[in-house]
TORPA-4810 file (N, C-alpha, C, O; in nm, 3 decimals):
<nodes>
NODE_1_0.327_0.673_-3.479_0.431_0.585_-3.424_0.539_0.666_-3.354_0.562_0.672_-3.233_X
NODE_2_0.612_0.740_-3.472_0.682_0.869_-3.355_0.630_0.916_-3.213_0.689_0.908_-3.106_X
NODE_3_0.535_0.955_-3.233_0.430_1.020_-3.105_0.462_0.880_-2.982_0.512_0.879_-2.869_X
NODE_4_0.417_0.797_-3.051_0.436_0.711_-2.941_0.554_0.648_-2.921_0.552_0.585_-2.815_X
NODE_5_0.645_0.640_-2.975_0.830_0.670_-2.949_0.837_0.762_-2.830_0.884_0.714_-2.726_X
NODE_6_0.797_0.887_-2.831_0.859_0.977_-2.747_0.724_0.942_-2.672_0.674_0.940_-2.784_X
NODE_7_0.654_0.922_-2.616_0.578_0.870_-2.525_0.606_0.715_-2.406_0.581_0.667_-2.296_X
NODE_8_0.674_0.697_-2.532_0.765_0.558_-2.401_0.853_0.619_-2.352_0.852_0.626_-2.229_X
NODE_9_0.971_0.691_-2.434_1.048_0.758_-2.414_1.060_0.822_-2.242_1.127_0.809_-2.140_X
NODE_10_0.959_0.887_-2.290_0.939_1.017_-2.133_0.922_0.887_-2.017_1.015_0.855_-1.943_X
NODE_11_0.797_0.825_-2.017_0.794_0.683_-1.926_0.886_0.648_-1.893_0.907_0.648_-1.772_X
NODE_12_1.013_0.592_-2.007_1.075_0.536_-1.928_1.221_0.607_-1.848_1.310_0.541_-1.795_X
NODE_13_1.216_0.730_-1.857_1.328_0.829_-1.785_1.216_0.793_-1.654_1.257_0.717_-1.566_X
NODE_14_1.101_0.840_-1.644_1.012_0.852_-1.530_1.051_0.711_-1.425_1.080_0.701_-1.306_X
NODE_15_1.037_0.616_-1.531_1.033_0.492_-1.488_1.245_0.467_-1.420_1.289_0.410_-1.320_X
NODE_16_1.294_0.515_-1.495_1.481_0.482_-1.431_1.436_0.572_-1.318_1.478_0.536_-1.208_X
NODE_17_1.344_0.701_-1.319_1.429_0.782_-1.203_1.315_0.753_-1.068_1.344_0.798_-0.957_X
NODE_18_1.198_0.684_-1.087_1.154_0.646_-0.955_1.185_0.506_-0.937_1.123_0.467_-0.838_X
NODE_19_1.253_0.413_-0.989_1.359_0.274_-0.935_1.416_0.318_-0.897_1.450_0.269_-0.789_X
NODE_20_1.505_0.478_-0.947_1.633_0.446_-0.829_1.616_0.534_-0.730_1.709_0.520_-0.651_X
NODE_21_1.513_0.653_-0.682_1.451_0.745_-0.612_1.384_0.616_-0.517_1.448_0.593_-0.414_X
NODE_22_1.290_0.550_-0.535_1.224_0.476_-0.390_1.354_0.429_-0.339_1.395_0.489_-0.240_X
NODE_23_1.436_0.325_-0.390_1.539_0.242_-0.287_1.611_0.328_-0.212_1.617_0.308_-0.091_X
NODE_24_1.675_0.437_-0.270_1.722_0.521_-0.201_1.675_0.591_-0.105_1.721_0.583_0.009_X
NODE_25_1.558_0.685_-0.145_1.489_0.769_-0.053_1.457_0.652_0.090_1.492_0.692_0.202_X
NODE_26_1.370_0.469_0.074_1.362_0.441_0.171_1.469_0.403_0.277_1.449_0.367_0.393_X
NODE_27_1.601_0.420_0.207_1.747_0.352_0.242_1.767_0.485_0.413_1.787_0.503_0.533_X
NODE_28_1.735_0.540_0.259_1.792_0.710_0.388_1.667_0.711_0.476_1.698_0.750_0.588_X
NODE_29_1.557_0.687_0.467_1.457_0.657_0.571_1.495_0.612_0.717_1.473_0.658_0.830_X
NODE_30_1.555_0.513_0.670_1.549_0.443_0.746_1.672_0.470_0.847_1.690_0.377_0.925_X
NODE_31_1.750_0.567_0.858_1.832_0.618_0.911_1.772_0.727_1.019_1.837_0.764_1.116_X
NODE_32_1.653_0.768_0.992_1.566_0.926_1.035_1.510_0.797_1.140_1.507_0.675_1.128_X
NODE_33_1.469_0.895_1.249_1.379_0.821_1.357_1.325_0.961_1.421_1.382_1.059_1.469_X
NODE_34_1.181_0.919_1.399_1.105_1.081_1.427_1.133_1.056_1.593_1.143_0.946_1.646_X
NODE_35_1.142_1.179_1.655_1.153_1.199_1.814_1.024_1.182_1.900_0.924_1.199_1.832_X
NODE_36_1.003_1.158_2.010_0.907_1.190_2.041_0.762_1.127_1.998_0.653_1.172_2.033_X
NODE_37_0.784_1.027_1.924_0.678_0.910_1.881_0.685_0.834_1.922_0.793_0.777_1.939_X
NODE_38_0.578_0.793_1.960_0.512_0.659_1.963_0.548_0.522_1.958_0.437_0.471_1.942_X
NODE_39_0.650_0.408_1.962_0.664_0.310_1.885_0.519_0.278_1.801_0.419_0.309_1.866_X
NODE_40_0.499_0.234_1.695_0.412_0.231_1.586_0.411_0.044_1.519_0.415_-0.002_1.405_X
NODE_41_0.401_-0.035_1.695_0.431_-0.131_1.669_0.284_-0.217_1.598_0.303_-0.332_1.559_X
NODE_42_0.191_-0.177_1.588_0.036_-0.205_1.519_0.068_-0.216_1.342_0.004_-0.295_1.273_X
NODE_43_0.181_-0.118_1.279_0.198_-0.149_1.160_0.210_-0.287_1.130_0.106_-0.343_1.096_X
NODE_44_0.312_-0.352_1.133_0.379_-0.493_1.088_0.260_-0.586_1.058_0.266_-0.640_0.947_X
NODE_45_0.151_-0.614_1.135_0.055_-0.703_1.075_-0.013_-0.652_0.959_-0.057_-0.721_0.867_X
NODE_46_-0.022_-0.465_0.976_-0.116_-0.443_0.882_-0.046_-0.422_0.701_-0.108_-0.446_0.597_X
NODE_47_0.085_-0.376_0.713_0.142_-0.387_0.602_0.156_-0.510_0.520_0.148_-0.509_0.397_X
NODE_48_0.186_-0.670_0.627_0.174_-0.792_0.602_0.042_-0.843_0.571_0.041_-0.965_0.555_X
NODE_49_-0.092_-0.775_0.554_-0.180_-0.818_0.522_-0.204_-0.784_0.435_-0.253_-0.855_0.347_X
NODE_50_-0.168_-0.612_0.419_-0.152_-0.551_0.272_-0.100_-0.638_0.150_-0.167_-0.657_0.048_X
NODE_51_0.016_-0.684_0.170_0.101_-0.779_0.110_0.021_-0.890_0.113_0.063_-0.959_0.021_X
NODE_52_-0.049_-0.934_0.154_-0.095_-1.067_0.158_-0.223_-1.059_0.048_-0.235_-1.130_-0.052_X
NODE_53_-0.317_-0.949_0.095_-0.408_-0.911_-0.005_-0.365_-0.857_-0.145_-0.450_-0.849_-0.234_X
NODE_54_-0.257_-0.828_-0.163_-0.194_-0.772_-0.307_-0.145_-0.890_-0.405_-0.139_-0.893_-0.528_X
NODE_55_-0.101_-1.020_-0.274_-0.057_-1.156_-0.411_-0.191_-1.194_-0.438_-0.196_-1.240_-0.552_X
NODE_56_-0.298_-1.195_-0.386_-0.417_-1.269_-0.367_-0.509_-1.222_-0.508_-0.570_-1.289_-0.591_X
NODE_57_-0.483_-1.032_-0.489_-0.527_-0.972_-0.593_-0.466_-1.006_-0.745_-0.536_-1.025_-0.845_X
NODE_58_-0.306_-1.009_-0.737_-0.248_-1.008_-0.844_-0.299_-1.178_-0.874_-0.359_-1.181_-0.981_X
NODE_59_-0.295_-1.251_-0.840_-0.354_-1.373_-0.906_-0.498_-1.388_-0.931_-0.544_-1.472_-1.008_X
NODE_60_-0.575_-1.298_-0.856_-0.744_-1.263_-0.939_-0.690_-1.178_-1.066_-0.758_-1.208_-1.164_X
NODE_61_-0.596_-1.087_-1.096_-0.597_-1.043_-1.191_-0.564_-1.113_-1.308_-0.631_-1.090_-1.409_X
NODE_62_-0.443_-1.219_-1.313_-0.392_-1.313_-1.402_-0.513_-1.369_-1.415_-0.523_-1.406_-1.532_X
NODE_63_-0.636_-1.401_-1.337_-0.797_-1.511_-1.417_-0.819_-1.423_-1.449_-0.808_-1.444_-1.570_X
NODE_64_-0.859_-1.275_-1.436_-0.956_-1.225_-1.492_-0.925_-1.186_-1.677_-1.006_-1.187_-1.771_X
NODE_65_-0.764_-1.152_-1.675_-0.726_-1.165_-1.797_-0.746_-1.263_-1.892_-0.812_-1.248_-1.995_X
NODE_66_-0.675_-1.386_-1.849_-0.723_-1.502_-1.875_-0.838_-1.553_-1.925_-0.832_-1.628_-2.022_X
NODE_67_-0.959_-1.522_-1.866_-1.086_-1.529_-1.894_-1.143_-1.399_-1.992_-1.253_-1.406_-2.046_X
NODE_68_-1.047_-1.271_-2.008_-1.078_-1.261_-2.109_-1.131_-1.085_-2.078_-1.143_-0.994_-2.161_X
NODE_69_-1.151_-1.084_-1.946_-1.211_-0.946_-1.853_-1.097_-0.842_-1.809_-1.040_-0.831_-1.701_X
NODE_70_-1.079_-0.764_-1.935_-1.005_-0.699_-1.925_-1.003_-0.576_-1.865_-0.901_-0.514_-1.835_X
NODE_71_-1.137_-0.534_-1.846_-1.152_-0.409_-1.748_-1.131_-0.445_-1.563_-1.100_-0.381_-1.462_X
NODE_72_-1.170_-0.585_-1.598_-1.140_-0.638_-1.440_-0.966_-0.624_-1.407_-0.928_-0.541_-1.325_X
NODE_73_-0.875_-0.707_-1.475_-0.769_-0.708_-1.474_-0.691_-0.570_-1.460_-0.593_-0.561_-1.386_X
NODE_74_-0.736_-0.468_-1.531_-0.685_-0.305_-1.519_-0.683_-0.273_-1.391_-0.585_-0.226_-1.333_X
NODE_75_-0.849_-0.309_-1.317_-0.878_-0.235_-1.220_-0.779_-0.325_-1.063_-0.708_-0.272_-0.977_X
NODE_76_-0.803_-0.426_-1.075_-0.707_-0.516_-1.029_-0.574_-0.448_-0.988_-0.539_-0.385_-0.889_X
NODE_77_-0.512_-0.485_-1.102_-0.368_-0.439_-1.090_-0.316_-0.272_-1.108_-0.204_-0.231_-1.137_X
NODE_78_-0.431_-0.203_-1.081_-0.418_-0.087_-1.033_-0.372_-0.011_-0.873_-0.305_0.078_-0.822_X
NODE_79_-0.505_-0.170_-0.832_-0.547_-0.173_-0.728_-0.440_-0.191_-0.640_-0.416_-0.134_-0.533_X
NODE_80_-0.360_-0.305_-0.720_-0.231_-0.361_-0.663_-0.114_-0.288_-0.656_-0.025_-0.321_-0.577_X
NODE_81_-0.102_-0.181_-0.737_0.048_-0.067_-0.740_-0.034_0.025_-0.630_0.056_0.089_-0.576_X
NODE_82_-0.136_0.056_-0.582_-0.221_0.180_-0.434_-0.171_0.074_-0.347_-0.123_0.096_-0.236_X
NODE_83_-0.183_-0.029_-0.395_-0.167_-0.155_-0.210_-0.021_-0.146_-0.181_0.019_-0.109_-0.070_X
NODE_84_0.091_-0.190_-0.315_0.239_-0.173_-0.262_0.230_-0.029_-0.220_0.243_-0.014_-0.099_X
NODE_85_0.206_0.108_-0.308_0.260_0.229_-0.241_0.205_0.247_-0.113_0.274_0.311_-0.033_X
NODE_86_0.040_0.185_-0.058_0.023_0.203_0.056_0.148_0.150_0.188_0.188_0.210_0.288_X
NODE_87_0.195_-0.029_0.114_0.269_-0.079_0.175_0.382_-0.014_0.200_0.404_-0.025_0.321_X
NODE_88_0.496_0.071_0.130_0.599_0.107_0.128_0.568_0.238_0.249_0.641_0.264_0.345_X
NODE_89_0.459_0.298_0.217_0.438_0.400_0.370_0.446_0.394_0.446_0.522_0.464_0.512_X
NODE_90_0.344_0.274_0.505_0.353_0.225_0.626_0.457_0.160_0.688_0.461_0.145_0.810_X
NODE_91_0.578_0.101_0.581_0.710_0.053_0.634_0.775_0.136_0.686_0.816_0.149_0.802_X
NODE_92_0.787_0.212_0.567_0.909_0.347_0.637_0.863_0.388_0.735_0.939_0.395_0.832_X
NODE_93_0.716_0.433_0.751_0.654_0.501_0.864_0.740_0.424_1.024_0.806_0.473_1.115_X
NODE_94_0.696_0.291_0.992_0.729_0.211_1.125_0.867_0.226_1.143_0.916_0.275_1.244_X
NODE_95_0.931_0.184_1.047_1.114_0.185_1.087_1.150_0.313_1.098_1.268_0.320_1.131_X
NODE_96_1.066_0.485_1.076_1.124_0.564_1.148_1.078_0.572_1.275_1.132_0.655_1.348_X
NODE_97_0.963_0.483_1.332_0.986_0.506_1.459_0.972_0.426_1.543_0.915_0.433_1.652_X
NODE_98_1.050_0.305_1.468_1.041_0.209_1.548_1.209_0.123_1.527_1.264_0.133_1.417_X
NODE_99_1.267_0.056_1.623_1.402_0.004_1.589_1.378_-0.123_1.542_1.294_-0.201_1.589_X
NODE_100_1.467_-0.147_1.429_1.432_-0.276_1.378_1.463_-0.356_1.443_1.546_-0.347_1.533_X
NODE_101_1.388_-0.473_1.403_1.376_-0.591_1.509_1.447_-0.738_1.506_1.398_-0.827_1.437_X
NODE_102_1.544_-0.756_1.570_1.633_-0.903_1.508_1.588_-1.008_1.529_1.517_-1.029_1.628_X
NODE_103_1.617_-1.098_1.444_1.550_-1.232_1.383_1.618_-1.273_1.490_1.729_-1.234_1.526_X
NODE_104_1.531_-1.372_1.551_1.579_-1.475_1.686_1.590_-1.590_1.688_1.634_-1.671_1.769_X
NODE_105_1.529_-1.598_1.553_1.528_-1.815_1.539_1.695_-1.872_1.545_1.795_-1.803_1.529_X
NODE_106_1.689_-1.988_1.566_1.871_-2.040_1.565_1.861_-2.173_1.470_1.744_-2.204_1.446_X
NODE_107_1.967_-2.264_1.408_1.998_-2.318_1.374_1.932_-2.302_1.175_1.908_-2.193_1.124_X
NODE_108_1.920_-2.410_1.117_1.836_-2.404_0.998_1.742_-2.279_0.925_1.767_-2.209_0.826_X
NODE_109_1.620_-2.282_1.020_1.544_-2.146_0.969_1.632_-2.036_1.000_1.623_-1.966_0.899_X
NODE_110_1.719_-1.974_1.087_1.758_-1.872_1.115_1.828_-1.870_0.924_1.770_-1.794_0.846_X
NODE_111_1.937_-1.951_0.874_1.944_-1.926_0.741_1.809_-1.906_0.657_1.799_-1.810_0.580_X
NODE_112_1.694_-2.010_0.676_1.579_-1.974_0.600_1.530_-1.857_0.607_1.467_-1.810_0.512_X
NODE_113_1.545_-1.801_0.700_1.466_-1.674_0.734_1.581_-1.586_0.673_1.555_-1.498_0.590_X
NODE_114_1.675_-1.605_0.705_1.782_-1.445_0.601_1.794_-1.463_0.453_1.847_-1.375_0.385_X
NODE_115_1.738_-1.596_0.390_1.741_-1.601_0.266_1.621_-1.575_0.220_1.608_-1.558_0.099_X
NODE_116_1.538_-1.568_0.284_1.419_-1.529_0.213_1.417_-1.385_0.211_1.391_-1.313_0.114_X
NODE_117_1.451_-1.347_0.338_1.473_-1.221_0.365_1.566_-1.127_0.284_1.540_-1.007_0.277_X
NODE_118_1.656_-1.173_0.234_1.787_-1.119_0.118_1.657_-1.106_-0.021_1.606_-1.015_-0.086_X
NODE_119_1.646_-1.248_-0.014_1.536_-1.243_-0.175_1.468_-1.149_-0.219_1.465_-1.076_-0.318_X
NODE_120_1.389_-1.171_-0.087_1.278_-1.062_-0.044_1.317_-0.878_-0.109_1.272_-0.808_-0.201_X
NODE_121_1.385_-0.865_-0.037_1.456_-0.721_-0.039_1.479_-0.718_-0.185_1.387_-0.688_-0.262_X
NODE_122_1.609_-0.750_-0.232_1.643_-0.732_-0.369_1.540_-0.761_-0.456_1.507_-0.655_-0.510_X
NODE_123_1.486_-0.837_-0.489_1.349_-0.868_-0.581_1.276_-0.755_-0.555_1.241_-0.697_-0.658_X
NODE_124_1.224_-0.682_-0.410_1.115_-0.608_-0.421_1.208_-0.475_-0.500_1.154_-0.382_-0.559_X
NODE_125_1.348_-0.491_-0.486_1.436_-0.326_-0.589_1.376_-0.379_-0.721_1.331_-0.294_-0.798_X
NODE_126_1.372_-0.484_-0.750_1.405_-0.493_-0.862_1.262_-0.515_-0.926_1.273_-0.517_-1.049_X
NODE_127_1.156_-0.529_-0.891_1.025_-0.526_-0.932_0.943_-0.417_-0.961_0.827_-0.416_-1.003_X
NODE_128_1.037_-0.303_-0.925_0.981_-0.123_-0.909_1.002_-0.117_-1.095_0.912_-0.086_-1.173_X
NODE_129_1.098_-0.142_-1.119_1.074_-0.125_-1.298_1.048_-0.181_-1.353_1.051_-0.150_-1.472_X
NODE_130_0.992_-0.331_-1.308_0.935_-0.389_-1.420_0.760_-0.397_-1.374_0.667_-0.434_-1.446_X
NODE_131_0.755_-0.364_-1.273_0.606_-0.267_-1.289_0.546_-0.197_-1.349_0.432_-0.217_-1.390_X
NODE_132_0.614_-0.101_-1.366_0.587_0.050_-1.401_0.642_0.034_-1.573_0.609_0.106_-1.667_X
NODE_133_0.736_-0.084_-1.575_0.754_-0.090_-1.716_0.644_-0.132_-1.815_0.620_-0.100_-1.932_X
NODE_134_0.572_-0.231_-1.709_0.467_-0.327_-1.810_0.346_-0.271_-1.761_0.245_-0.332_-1.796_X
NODE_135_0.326_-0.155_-1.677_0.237_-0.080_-1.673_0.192_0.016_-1.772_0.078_0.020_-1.819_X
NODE_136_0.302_0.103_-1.805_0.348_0.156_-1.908_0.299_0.116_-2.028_0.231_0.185_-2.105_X
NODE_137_0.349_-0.042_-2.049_0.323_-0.087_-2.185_0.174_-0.111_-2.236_0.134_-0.108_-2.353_X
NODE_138_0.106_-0.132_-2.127_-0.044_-0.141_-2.104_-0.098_-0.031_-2.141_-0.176_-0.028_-2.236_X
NODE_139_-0.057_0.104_-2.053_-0.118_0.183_-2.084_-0.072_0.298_-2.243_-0.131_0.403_-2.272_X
NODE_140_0.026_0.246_-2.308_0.049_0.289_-2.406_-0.051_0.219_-2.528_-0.072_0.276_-2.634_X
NODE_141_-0.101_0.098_-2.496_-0.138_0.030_-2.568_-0.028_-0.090_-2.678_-0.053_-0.137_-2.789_X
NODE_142_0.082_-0.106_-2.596_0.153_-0.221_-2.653_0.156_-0.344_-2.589_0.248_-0.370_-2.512_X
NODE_143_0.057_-0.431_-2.613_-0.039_-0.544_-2.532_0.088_-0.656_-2.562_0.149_-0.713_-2.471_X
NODE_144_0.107_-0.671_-2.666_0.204_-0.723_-2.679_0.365_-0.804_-2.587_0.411_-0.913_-2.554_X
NODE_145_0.402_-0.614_-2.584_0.515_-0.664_-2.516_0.478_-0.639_-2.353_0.543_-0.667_-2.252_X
NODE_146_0.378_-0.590_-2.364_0.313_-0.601_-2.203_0.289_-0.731_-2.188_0.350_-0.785_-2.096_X
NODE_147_0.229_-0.787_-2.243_0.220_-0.966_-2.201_0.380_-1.008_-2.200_0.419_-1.080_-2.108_X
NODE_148_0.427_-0.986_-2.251_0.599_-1.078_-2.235_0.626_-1.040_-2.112_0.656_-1.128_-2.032_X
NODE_149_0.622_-0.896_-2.065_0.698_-0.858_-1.982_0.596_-0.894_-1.846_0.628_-0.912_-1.728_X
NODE_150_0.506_-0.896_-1.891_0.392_-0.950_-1.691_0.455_-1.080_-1.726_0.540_-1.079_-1.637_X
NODE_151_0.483_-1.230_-1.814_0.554_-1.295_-1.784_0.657_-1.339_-1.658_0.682_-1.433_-1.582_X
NODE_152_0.717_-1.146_-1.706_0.827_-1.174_-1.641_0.791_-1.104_-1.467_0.813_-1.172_-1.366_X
NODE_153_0.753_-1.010_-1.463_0.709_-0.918_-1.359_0.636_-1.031_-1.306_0.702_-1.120_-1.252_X
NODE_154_0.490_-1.045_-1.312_0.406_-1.137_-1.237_0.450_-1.228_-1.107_0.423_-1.211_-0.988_X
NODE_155_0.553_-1.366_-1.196_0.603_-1.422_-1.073_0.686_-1.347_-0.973_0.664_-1.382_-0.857_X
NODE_156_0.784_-1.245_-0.989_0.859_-1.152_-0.955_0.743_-1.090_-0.817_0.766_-1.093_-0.696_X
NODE_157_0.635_-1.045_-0.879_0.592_-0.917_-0.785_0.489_-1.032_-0.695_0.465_-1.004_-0.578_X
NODE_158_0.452_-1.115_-0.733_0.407_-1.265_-0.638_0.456_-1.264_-0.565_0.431_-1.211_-0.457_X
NODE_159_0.590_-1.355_-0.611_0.698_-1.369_-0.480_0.729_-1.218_-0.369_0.746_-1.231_-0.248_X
NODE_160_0.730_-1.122_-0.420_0.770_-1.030_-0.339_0.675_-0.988_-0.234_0.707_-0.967_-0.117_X
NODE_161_0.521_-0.973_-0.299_0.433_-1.013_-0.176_0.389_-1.120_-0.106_0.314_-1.104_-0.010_X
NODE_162_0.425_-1.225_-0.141_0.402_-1.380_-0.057_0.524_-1.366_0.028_0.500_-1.394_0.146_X
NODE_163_0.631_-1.337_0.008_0.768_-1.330_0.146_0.744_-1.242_0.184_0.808_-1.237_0.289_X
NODE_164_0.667_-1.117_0.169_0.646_-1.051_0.282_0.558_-1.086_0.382_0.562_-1.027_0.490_X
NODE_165_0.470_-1.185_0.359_0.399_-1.192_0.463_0.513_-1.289_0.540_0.575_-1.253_0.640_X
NODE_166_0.527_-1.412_0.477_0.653_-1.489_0.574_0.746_-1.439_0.605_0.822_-1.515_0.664_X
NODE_167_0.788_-1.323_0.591_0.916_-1.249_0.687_0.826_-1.221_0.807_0.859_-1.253_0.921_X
NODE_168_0.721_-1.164_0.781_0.681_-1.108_0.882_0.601_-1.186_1.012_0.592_-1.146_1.128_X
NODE_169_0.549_-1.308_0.955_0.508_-1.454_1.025_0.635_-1.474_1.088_0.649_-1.423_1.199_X
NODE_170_0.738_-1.542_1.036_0.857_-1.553_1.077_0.921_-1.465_1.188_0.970_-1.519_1.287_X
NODE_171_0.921_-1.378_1.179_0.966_-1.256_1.298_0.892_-1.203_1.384_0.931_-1.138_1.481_X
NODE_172_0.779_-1.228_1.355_0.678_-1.148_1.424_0.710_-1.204_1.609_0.719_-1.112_1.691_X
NODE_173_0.719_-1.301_1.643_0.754_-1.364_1.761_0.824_-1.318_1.839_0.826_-1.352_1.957_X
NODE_174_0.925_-1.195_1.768_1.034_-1.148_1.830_1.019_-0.993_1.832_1.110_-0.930_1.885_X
NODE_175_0.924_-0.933_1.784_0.889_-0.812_1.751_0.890_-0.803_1.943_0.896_-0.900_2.018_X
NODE_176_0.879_-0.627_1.993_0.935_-0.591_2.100_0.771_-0.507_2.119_0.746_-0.433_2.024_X
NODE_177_0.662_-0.510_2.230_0.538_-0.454_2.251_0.594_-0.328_2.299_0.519_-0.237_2.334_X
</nodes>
């Protein structure tokens, strides 16, 4: 039991110091604009599909648990933390070399679109630790409070890949060739 005290332990320093290492590191990203590149305007659909295939996955993973297939569900939502880190690459990648792009809609959606868009953002900060938290708990073998906590994570990391694709539906119209 000790052993595995200091085994969450270490996790979860790991776990405070890459929540607050990604937001930041992509914050300051996004300030850098490599010279001499390319605009890298081909990303945006493909990260949004990424995202699109990652809610699609994470809800094959909730049946496969469900039903009871637990090696399915592992491999799943493995699958799904390679798809966000793929996703988070290819963002930064684009916004260093590409200028971000302003939302053009007017009246009604123009609010719909910045509120989803606010959501969007903060939820995806805030889904980096309870990932890696109830990842953690999984792989420590505390099934337990790993089920409470995908509770909570699940809809969380849903929503964060389902508005990414509608930010990016949403804006895409205005994106610059």
């Amino acid at each position: 039991m000790k052993d595995l005290t200091l085994k969450e332990k270490n996790f979860n320093r790991w776990i405070t110091v890459v929540s607050i290492v990604i937001p930041v590191v992509v914050a300051v990203l996004f300030s850098v604009k490599i010279p001499n590149v390319d605009r890298m305007g081909f990303l945006p659909p493909i990260y949004a599909t990424i995202n699109g295939f990652t809610a699609i996955l994470l809800v094959a993973a909730v049946m496969a648990i469900k039903k009871g297939n637990r090696q399915l569900h592992e491999k799943l939502m493995t699958v799904c933390i390679i798809l966000s880190l793929l996703f988070l690459v290819l963002y930064v990648v684009y916004h260093m070399t590409s200028e971000s792009t302003s939302y053009g809609g007017e009246g009604l959606v123009r609010y719909v679109y910045f509120f989803i868009l606010f959501s969007h953002i903060v939820l995806s900060i805030a889904v980096i630790p309870l990932v890696l938290k109830t990842y953690a708990k999984a792989y420590l073998g505390d099934f337990e409070k790993h089920r409470k906590l995908a509770k909570i994570t699940f809809p969380i990391w849903l929503y964060v890949a389902v508005t990414g694709v509608v930010v990016y539906m949403m804006i895409s119209p205005y994106y610059v060739n």
